[in-house]
Rosetta silent file (secondary structure, phi, psi, omega in degrees, C-alpha in Angstrom):
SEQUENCE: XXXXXXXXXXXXXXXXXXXXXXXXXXXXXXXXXXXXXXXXXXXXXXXXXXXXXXXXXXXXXXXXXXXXXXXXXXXXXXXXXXXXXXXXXXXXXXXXXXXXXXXXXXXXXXXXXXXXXXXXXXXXXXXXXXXXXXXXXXXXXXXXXXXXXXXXXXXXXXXXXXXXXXXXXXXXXXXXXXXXXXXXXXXXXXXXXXXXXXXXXXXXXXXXXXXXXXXXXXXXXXXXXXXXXXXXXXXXXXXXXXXXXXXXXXXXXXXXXXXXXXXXXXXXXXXXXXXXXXXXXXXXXXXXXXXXXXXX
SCORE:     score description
SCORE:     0.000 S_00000001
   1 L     0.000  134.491 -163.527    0.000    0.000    0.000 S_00000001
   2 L  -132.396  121.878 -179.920    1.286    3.171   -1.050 S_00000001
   3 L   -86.397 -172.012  154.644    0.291    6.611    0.226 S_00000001
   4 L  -156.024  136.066  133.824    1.578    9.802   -2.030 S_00000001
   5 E  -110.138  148.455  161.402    2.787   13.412   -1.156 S_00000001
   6 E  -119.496  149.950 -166.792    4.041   16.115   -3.089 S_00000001
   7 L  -124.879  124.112  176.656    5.411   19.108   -1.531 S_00000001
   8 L   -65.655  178.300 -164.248    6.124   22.010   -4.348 S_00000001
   9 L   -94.270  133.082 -172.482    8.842   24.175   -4.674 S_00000001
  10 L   -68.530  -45.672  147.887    9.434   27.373   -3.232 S_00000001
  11 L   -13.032  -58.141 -158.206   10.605   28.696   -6.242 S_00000001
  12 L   -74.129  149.408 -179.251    7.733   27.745   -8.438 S_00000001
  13 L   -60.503  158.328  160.572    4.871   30.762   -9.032 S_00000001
  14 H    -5.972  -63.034 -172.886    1.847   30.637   -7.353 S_00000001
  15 H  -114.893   59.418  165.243   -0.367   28.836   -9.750 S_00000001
  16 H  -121.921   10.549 -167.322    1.594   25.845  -10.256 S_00000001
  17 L   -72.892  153.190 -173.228    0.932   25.188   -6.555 S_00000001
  18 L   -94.148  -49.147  176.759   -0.255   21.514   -6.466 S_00000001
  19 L   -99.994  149.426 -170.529   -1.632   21.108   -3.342 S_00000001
  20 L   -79.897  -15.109 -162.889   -4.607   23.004   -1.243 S_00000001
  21 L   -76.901  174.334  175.853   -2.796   22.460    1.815 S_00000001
  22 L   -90.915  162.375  160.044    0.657   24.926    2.622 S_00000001
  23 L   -41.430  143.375 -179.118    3.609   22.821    2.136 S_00000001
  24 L   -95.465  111.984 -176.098    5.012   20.974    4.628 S_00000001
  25 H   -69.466  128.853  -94.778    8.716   22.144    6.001 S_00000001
  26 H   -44.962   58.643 -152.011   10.371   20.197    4.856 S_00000001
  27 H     5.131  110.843 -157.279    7.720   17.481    4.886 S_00000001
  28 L   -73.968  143.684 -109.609    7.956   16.047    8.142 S_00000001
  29 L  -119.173  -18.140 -168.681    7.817   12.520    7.195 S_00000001
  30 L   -73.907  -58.577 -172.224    4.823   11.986   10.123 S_00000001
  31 L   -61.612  122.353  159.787    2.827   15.088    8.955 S_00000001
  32 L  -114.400  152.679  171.248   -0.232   14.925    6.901 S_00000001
  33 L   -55.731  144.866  169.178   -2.204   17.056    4.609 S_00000001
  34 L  -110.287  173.904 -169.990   -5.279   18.357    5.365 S_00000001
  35 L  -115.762  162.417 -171.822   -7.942   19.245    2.754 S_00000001
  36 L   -68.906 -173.293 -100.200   -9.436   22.491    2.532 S_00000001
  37 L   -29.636   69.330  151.593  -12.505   22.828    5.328 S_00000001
  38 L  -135.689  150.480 -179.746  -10.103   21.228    7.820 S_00000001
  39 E  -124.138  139.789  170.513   -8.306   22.578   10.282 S_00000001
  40 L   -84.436  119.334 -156.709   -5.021   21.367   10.911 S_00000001
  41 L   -41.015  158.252  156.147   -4.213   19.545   14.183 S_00000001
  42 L   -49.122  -31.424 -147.921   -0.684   21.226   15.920 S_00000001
  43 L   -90.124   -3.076 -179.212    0.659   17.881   16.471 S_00000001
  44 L    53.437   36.656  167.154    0.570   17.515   12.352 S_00000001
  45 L  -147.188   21.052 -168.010   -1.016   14.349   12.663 S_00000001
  46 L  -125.286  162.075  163.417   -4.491   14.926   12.721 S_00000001
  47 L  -151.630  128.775 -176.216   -7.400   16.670   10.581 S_00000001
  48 E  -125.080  130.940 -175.073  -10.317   18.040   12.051 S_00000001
  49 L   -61.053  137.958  164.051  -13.698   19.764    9.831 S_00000001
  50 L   -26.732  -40.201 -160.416  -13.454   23.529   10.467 S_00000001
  51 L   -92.122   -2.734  167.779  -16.658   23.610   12.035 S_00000001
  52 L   -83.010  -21.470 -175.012  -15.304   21.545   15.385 S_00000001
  53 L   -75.817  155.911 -173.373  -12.862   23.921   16.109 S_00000001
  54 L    57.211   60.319 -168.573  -13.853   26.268   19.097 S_00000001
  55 L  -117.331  -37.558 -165.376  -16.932   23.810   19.779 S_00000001
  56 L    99.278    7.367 -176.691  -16.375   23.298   23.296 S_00000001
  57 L  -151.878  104.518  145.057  -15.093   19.616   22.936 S_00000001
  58 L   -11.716  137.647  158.475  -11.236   18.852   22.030 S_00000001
  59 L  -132.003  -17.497  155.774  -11.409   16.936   19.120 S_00000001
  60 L   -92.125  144.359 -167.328   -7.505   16.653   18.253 S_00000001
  61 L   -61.573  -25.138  168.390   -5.432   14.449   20.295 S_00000001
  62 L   -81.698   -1.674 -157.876   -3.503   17.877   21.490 S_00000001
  63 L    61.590  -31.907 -144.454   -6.672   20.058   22.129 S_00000001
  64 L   -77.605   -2.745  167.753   -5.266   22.281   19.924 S_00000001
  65 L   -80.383   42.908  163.447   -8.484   22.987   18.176 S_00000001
  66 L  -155.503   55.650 -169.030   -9.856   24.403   21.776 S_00000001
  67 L  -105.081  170.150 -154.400   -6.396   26.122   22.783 S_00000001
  68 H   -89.170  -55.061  162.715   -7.226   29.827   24.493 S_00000001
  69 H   -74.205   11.087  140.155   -5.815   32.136   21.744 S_00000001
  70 H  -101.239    6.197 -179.655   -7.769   30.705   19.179 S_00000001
  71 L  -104.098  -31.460 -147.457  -10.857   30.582   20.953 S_00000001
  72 L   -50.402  -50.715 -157.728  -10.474   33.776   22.697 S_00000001
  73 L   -63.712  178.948 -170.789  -12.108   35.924   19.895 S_00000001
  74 L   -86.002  141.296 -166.330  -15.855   35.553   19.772 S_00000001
  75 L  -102.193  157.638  141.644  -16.636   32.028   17.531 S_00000001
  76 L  -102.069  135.660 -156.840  -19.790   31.196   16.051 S_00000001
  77 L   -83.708  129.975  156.957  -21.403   27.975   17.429 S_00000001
  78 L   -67.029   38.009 -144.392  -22.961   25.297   15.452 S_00000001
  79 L   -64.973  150.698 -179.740  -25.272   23.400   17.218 S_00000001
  80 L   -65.392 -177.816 -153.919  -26.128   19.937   15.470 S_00000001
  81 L   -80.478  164.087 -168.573  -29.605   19.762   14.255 S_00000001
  82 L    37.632   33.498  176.519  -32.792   19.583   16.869 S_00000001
  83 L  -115.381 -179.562  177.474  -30.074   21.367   19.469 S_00000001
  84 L  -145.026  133.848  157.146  -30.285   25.349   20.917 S_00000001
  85 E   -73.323  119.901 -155.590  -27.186   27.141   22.289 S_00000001
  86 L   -73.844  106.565 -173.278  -27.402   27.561   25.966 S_00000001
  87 L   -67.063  137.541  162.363  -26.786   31.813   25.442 S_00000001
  88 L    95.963   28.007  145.621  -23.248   33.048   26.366 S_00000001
  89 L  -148.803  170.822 -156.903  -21.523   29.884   26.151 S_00000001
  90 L   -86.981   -4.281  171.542  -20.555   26.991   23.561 S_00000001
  91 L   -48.348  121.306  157.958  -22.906   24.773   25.354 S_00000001
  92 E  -138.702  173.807 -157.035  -25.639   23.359   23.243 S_00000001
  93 L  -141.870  134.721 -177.770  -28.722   21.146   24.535 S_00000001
  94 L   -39.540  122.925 -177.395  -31.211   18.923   22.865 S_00000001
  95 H   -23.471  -51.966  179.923  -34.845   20.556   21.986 S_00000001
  96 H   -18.595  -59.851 -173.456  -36.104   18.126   24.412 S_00000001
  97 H   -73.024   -0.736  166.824  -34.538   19.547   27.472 S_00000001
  98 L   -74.013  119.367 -177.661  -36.270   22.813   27.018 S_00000001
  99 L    69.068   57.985  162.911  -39.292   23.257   29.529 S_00000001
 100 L   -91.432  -19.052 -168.581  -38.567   19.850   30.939 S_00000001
 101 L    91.875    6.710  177.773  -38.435   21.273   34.476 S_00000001
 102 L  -125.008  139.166  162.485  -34.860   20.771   34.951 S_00000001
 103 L   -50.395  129.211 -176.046  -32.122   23.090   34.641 S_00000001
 104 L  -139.704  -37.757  171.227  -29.794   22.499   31.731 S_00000001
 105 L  -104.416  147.756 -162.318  -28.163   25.500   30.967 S_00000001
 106 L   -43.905  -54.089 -179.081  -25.973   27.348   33.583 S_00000001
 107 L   -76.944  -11.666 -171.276  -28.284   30.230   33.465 S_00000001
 108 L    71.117   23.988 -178.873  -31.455   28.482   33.598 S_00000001
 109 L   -50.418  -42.574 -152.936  -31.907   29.748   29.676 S_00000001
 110 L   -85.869   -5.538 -169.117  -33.835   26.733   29.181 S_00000001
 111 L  -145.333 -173.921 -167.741  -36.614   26.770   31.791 S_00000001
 112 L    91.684  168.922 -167.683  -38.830   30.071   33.355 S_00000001
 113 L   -39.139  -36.521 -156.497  -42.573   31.298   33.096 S_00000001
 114 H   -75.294   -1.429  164.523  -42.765   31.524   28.939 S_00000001
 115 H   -84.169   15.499  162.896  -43.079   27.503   29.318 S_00000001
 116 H   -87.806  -48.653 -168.804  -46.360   28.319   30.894 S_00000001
 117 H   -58.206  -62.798 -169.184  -47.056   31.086   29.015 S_00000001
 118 L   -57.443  -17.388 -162.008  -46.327   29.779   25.752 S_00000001
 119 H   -67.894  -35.638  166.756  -48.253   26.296   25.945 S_00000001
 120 H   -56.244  -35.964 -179.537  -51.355   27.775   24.080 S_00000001
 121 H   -81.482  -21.077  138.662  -49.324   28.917   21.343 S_00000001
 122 H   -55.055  -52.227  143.037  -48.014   25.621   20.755 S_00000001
 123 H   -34.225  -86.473 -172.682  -51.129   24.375   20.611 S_00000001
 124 L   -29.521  -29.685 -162.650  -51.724   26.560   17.865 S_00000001
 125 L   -76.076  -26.186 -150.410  -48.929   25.615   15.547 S_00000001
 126 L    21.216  102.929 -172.780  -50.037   22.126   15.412 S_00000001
 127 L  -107.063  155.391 -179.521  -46.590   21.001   14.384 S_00000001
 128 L   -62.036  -40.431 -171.372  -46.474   17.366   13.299 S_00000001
 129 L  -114.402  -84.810  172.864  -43.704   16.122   15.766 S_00000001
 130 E  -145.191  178.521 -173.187  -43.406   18.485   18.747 S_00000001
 131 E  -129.204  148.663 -152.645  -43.019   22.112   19.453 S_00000001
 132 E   -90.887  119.743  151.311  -40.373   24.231   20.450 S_00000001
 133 E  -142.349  141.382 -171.150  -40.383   27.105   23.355 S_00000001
 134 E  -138.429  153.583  165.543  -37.940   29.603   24.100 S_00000001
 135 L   -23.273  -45.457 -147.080  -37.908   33.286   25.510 S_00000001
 136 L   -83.382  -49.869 -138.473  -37.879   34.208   22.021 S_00000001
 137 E   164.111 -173.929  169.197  -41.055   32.700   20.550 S_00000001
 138 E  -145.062  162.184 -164.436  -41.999   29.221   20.058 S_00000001
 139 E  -150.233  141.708 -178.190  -41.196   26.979   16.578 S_00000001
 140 E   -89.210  148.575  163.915  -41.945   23.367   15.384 S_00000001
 141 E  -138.947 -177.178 -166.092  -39.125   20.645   15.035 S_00000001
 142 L  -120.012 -177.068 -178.859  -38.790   16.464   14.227 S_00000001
 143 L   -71.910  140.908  162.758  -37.571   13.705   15.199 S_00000001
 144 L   -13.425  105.726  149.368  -33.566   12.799   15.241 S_00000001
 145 L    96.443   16.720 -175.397  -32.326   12.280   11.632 S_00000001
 146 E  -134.718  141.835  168.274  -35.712   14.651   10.415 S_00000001
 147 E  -117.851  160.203  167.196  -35.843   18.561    9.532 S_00000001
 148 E   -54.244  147.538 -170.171  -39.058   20.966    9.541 S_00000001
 149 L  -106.897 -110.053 -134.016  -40.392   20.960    6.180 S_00000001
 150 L  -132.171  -70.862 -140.475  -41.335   24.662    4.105 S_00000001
 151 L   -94.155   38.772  164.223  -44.303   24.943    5.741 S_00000001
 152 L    94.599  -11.587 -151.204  -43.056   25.073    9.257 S_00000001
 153 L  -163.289  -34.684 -152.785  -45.461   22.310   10.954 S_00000001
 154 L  -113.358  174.718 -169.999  -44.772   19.052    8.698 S_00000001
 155 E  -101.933  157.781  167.075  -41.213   16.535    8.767 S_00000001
 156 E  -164.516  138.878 -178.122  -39.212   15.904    6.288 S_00000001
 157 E   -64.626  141.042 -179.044  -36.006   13.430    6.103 S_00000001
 158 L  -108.971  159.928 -148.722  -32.627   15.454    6.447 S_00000001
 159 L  -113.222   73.379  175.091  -29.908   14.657    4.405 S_00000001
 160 L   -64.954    7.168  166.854  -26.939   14.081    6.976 S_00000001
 161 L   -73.102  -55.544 -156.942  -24.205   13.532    3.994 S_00000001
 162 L   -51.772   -1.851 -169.370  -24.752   17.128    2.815 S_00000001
 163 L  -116.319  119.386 -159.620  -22.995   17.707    6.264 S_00000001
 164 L   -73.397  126.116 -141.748  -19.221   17.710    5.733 S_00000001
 165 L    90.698   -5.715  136.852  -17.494   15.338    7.799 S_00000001
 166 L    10.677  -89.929 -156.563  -20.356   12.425    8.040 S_00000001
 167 L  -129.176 -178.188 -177.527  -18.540    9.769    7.180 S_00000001
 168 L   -91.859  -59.685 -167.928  -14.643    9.519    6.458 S_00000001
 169 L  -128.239  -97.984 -166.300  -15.042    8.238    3.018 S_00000001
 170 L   -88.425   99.796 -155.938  -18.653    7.019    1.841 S_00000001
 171 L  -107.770  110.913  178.995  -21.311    8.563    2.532 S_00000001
 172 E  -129.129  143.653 -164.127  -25.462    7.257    2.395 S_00000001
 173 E   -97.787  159.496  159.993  -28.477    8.723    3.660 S_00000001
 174 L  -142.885 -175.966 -171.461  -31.165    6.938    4.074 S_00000001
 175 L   -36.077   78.243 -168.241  -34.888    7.615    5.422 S_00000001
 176 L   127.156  -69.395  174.104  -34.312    8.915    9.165 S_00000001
 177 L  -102.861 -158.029  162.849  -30.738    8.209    9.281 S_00000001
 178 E  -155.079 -165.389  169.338  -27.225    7.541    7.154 S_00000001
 179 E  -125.223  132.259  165.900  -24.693    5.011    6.556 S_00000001
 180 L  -101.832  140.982  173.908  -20.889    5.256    6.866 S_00000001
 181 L  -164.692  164.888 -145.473  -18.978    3.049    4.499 S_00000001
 182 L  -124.427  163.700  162.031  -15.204    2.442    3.176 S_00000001
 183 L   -66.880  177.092  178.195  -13.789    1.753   -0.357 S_00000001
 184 L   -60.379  154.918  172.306  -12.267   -1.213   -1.058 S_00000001
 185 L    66.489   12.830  178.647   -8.958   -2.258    1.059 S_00000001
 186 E  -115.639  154.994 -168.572  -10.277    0.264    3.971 S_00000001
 187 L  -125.760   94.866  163.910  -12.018   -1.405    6.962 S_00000001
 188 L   -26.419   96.165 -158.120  -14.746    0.392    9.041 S_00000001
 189 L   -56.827 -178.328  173.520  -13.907    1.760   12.452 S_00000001
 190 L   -90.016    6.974  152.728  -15.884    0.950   15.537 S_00000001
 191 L   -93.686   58.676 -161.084  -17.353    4.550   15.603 S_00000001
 192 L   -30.582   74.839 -161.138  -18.736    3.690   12.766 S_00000001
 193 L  -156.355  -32.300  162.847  -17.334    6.459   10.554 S_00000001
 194 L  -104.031  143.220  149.130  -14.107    6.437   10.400 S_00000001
 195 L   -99.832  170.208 -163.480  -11.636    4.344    8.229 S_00000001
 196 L  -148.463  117.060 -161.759   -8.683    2.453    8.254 S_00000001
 197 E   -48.708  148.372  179.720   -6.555    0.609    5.732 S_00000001
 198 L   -87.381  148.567 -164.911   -6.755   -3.037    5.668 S_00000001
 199 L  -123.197   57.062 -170.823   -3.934   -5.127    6.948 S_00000001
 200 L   -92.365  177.605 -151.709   -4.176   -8.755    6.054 S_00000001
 201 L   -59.062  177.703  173.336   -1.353  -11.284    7.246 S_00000001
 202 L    77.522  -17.491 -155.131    1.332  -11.275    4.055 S_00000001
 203 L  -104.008  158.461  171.965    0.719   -7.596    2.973 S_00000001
 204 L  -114.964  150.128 -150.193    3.290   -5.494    3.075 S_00000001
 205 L   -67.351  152.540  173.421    3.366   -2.232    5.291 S_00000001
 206 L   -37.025  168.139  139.245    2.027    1.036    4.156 S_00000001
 207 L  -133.055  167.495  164.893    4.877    3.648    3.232 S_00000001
 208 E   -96.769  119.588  177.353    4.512    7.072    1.978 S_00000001
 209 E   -85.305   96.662 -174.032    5.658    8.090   -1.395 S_00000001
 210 E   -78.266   88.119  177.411    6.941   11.444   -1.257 S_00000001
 211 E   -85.553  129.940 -164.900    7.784   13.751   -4.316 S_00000001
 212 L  -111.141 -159.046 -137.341   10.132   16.867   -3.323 S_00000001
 213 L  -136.244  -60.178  178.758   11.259   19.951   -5.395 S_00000001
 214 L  -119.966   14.962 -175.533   14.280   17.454   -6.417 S_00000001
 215 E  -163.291  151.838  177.747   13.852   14.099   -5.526 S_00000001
 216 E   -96.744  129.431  164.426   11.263   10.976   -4.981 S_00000001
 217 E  -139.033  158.996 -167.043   11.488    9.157   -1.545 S_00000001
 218 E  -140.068  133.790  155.940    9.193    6.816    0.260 S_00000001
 219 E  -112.882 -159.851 -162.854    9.088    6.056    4.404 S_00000001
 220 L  -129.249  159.467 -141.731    7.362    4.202    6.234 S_00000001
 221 L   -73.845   -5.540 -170.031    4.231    5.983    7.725 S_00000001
 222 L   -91.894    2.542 -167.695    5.894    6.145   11.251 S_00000001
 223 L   132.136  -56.087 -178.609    9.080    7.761    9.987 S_00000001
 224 L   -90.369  174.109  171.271   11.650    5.190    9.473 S_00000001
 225 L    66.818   36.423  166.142   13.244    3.801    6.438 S_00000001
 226 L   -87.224  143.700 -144.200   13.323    6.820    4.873 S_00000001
 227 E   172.353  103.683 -174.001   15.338    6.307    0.980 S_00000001
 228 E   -42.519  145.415  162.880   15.571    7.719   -2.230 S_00000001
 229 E   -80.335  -70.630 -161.441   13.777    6.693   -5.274 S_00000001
 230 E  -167.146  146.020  168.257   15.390    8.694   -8.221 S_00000001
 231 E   -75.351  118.568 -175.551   16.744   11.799   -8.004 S_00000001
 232 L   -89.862  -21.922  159.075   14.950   14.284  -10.675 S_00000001
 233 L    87.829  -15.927 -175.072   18.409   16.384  -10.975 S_00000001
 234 L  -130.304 -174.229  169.630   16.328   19.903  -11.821 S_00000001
 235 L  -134.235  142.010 -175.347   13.738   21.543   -9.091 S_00000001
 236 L   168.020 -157.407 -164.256   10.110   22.678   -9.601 S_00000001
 237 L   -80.118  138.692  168.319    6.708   21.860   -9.112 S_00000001
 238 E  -131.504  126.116  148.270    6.168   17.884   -9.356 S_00000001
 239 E   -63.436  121.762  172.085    2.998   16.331  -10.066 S_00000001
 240 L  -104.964  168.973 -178.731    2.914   12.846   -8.606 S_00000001
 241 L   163.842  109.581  163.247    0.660    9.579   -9.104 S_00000001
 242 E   -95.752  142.792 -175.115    0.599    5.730   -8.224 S_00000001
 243 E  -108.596   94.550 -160.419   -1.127    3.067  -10.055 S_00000001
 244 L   -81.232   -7.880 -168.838   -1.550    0.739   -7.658 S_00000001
 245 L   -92.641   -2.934 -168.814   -2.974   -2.224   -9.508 S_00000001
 246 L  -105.021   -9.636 -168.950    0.559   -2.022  -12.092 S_00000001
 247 L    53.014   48.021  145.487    2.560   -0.880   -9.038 S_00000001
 248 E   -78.303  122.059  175.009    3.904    2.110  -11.293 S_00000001
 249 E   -84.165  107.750  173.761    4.910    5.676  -10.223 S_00000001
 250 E  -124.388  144.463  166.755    4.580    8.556  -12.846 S_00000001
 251 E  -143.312 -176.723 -163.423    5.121   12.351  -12.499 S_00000001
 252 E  -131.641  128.342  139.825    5.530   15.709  -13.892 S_00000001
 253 E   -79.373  160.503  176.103    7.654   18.817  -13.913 S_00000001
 254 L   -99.368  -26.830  178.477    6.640   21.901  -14.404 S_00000001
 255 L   -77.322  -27.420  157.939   10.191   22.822  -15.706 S_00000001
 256 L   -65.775  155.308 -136.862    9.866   20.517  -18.243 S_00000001
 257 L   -70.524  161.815 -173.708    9.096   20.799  -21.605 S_00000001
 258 L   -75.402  134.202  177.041    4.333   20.743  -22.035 S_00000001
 259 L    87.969   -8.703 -177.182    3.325   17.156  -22.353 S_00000001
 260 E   -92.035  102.824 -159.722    5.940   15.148  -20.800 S_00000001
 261 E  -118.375  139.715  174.703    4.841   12.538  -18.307 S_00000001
 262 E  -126.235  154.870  155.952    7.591    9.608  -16.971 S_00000001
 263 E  -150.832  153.600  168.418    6.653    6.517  -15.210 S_00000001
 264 E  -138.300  145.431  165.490    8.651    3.229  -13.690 S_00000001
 265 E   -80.650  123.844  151.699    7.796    0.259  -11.869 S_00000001
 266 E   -68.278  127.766 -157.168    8.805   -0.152   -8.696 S_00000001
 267 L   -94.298  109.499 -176.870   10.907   -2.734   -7.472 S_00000001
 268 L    34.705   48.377 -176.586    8.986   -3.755   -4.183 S_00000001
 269 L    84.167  -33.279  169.671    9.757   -0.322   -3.487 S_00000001
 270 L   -86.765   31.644 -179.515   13.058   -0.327   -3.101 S_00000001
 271 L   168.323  167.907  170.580   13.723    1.215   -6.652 S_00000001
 272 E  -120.108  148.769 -173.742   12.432    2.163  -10.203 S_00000001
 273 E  -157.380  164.403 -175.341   13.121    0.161  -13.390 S_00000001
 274 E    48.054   50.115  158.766   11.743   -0.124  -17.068 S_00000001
 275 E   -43.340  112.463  165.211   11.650    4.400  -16.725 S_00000001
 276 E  -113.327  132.642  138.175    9.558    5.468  -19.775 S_00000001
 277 E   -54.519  152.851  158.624    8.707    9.034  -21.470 S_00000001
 278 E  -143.342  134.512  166.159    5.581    9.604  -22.452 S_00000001
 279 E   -80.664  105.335  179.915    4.320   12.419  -24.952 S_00000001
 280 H   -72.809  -45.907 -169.096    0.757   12.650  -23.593 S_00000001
 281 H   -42.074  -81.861  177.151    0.255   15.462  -26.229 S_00000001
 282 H   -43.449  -39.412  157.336    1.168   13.056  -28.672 S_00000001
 283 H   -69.977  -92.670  177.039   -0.690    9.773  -27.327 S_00000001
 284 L   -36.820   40.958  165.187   -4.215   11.749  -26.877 S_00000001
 285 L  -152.956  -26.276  149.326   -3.970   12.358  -30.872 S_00000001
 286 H   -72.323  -49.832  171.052   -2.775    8.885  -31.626 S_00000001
 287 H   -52.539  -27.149 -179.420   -5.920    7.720  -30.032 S_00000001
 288 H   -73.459  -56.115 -131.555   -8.243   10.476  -30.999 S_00000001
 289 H   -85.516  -27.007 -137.866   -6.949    9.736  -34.587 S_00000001
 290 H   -96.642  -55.906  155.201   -6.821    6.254  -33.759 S_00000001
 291 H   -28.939 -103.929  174.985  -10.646    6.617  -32.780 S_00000001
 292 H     1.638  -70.356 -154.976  -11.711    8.268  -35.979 S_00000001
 293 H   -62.774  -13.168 -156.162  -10.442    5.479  -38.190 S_00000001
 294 H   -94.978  -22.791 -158.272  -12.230    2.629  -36.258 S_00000001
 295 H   -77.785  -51.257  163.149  -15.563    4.872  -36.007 S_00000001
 296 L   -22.284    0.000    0.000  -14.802    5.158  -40.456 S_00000001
């Protein structure tokens, strides 16, 4: 199993950058990318969705998405769906627990006279699944895994994939609920949600394949066994990309000439052999042409 990074060149202009993430100095061998709406853990070994940071619950193995000078300024809070934010803190608490008779928020936000007040006006809405009351007004909402529909009063199934960071990898809703699920050779954690590469006995361990500004190297995901590939001999931007069922590596410079793609097979890793150009330029025109005559 073969991971891949490439970390561009400092050199290279702007929009020849490859990756969304910033480069990694001098990509720490540990350190992973994150994808854009992620926020990246401190410890560079984590990725967390955007929308957990300053939440009120550590979610990176460092805390640092709840550390005090990034929280300090004021954040805005997200509560998941059929929740309320307990006002003036990151707390937030299930519709339910409003006018239950118990205190839930610090302040008692959640309880006082307008649950008395308010019960006729609930009445009124005749919402399908239950109704809502707060200081502010009162509102209908549904059951777990349901949103309010247009007109306010009726259910409708909510679509948790549309909310990023679901699932890991595959994500399907269904009626109520969703499904978490993994591509092939990934194995489904026990929160069901996250994945994890499959390991069976005989396989050989992951490593990372690394492309640099002037050279290819691969570790091993913890670090060690770090060991050149091939030297590239010039420096720029490199596109990288393994083809895992031919076990072949191919990349790109940007300092090279438009159209010019190499690939080699790797020998169990420890090397590259049978190196080929390719004119892509040149291929995509034998084929188009190559097309034509067969369609003739």
């Amino acid at each position: 199993m073969c991971c891949v990074c490439t970390v561009p060149s400092p050199h290279s202009p702007p929009s020849l950058s490859l990756s969304p993430s910033p480069p990694l100095p001098p990509c720490h061998p540990e350190a992973i990318l994150c994808d854009i709406g992620e926020f990246h853990c401190h410890d560079q070994k984590a990725c967390i969705p955007e929308a957990w940071v300053c939440d009120g619950e550590p979610d990176c193995p460092d805390d640092s998405d709840e550390v005090h000078h990034l929280c300090a300024q004021e954040v805005v809070i997200r509560c998941p769906l059929n929740h309320i934010q307990c006002v003036g803190t990151k707390k937030c608490i299930h519709f339910n627990k409003l006018c239950n008779g118990a205190r839930d928020c610090e302040d008692g936000y959640d309880e006082g006279v307008h649950c008395r007040e308010l019960l006729s006006a609930c009445h009124e809405l005749r919402c399908r699944y239950g109704c809502v009351m707060t200081r502010n007004g009162t509102f209908c909402f549904c059951a777990d895994g349901f949103e309010v529909g247009e007109d306010g009063t009726s259910c409708r199934d909510h679509d948790e994939c549309a909310m990023y960071g679901a699932c890991s990898q595959t994500c399907t809703n269904t009626y109520g609920s969703y499904r978490c699920s993994c591509t092939e050779g990934y194995i489904l954690q026990p929160d069901r949600k996250s994945c994890k590469a499959k390991q069976d006995p005989g396989d050989s361990r992951p490593v990372l394949l690394i492309g640099g500004s002037d050279r290819i190297v691969i570790t091993h995901l913890n670090g060690t066994g770090l060991q050149p590939m091939r030297s590239l001999g010039v420096n720029g931007t490199l596109a990288l990309d393994f083809l895992h069922n031919q076990e072949k590596v191919c990349w790109a410079l940007s300092t090279e000439s438009s159209g010019l793609l190499r690939c080699a097979v790797t020998r169990n890793l420890r090397g590259f052999t049978r190196e080929q150009e390719i004119r892509t330029q040149h291929s995509l025109q034998h084929n188009h042409a190559t097309k034509h005559r067969n369609v003739a």
